[in-house]
N, C-alpha and C positions, 0 to 999 in steps of 0.2 A: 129741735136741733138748733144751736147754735152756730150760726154764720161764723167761719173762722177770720180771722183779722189778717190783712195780706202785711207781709215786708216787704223790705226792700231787695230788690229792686223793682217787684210788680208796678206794672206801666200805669197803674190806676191811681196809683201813690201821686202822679207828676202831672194829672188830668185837671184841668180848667174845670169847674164842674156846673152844670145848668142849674138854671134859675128853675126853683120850686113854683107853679102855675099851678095845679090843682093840687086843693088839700081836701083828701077822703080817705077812704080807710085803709089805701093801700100805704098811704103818707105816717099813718098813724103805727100802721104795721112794721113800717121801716124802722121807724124809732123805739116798738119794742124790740126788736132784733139789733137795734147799733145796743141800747142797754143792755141786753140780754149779754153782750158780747163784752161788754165793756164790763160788766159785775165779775165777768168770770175770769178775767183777764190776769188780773183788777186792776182796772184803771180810773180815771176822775174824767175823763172825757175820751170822746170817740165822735170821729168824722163819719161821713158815707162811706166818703172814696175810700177807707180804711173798711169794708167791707164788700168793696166792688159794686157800690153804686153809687154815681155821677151827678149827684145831686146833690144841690147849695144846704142842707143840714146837718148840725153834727148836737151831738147831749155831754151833759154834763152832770156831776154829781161828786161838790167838793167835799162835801159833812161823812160821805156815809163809812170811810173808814173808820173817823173816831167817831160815829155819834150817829142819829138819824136819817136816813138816805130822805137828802132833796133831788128828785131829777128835774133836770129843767133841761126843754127842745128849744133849738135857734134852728129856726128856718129863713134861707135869706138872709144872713145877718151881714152888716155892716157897720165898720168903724167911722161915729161921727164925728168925732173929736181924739187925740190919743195927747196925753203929757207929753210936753218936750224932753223930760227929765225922764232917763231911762235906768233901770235897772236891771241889774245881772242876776240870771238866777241860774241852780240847773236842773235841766230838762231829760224826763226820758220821753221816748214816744214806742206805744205798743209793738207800731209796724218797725221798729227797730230794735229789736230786745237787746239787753245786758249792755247797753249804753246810753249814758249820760253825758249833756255838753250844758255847756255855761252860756246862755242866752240872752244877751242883752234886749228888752223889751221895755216899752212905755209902763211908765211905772202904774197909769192908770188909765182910763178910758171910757166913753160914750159909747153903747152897742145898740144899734136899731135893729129889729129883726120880728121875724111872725111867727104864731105860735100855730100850733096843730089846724087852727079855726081859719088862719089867716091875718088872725086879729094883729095889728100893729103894737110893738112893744118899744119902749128906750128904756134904758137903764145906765147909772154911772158902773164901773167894774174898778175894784182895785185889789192888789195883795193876788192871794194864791187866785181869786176867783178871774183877777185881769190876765193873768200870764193864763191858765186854762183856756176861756173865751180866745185868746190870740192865739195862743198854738193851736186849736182846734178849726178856728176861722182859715189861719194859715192852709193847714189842711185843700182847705177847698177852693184853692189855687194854686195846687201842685205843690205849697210850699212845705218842707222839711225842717224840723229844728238846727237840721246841720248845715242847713244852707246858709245859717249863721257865723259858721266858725269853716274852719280849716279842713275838718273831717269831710271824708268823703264829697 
């Protein structure tokens, strides 16, 4: 059974969320249940806290509408670098259905983060895959793509 994805205004949406310390197979179980959740939705990314658990992980998978499904797990992730030079895009978000807002974001960026193992990752991000990685990050500190703009 698939975990449903909370809206808003579930109090989980707006959670700080804890740093990932042990990665075992309950860690790994999490992440098939955010995808699990996230295929059916459909969406290209998904938080914890968009599942009601409090912890610094969220997946992504920008290809697999048009073309091959890549999932890829950020645990722990952080921004180490972002461009000064921002761009507007817009955004929906699952826990928020049938709306769209126009989100100014770093047009590119540096993500450090650990995968299922622990194992330490960076990588550059730009285009669809930078705005994903950021509203998904956002996520897991309470933050909201409308926290952006004027809405709600």
């Amino acid at each position: 059974m698939t975990r449903p994805i909370l809206t808003v205004p579930d109090a989980s949406l707006r959670a700080v969320c804890a740093q990932v310390t042990v990665f075992d197979a309950a860690l790994a179980d999490l992440s098939e249940e955010m995808f699990a959740a996230m295929y059916a939705a459909p969406g290209r990314g998904l938080a914890a806290p968009q599942i009601g658990a409090l912890q610094r992980i969220f997946v992504m998978d920008v290809t697999w509408k048009t073309g091959a499904r890549t999932p890829r797990v950020f645990v722990n992730p952080q921004i180490v670098t972002a461009n000064v030079a921002l761009v507007v895009n817009d955004e929906s978000c699952l826990s928020i259905p049938m709306l769209t807002v126009a989100v100014p974001r770093p047009r590119d960026l540096v993500l450090r983060w650990q995968d299922l193992d622990g194992a330490a990752h960076e990588e550059a991000f730009e285009g669809t895959d930078a705005v994903i990685v950021q509203h998904e990050r956002d996520h897991l500190d309470g933050i909201l793509c409308t926290d952006y703009t004027e809405i709600m």
